[in-house]
N, C-alpha and C positions, 0 to 999 in steps of 0.2 A: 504494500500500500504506500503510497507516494503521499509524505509530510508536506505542509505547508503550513503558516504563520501569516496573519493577516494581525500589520500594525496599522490602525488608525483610529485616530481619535475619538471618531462618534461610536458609540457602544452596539449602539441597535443596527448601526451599515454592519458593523464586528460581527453579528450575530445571523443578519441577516444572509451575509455571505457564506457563515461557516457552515449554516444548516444547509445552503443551495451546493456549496462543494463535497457535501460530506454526501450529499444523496448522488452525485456522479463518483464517490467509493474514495476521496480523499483524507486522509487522517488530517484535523485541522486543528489549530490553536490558534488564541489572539489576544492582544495585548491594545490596550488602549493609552496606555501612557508609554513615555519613551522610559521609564524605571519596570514597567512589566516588562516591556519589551528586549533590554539591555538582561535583564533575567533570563529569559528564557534563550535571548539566540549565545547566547554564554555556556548553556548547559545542555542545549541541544543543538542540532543541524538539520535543517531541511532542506527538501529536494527544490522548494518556490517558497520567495519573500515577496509578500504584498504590502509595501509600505507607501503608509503617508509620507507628506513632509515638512507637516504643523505636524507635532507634539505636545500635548503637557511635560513641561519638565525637559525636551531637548527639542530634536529634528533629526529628520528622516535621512539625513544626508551623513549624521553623524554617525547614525545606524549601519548605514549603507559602507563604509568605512571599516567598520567592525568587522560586519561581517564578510568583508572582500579580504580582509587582516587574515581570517579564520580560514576562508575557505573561496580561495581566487576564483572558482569556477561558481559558485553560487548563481542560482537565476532570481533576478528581481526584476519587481515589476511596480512602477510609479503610479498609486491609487491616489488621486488627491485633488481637493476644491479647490488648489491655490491658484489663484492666475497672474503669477509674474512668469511669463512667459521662458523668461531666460534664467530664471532658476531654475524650469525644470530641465530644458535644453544642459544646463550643465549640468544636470543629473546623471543624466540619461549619458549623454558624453563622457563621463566621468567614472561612472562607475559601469555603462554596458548593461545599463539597463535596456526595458521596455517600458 
């Protein structure tokens, strides 16, 4: 079964998503703060990261850093309401995202 991690801030997008992935057979987790978030990709590793890049308490880029620290080949994927255009451009550029 293929792990995934869905960080983002709003609880209910969190939950809404994990029940829609978990019925296509995904093992899911999620974190709504960047301190759950920083927890969990610390002590585990997933096959997909869905990250914000508003946080409580940090940002999604900081995350994203982390986990490319931990593990180069990691797939993430940019979930988020922000609209500075070129912050997610350097996201995405930056860490090979989606």
């Amino acid at each position: 079964m293929r792990k995934l991690i869905i960080i983002k801030g709003n609880k209910v997008a969190c939950q809404s998503l994990k029940g829609l992935l978990e019925n296509r057979g995904y093992e899911v987790k999620y974190a709504s703060t960047f301190k759950q978030a920083e927890a969990l990709i610390n002590n585990e590793i997933f096959d997909f990261y869905l990250i914000d890049l508003i946080l409580a308490g940090g940002n999604g880029i900081t995350l994203m850093r982390k986990i490319k620290e931990k593990n180069p080949l990691s797939k993430i994927i940019v979930i988020t309401d922000y609209s500075d255009e070129q912050s997610i451009i350097d996201a995405i550029e930056s860490f090979n995202t989606f």
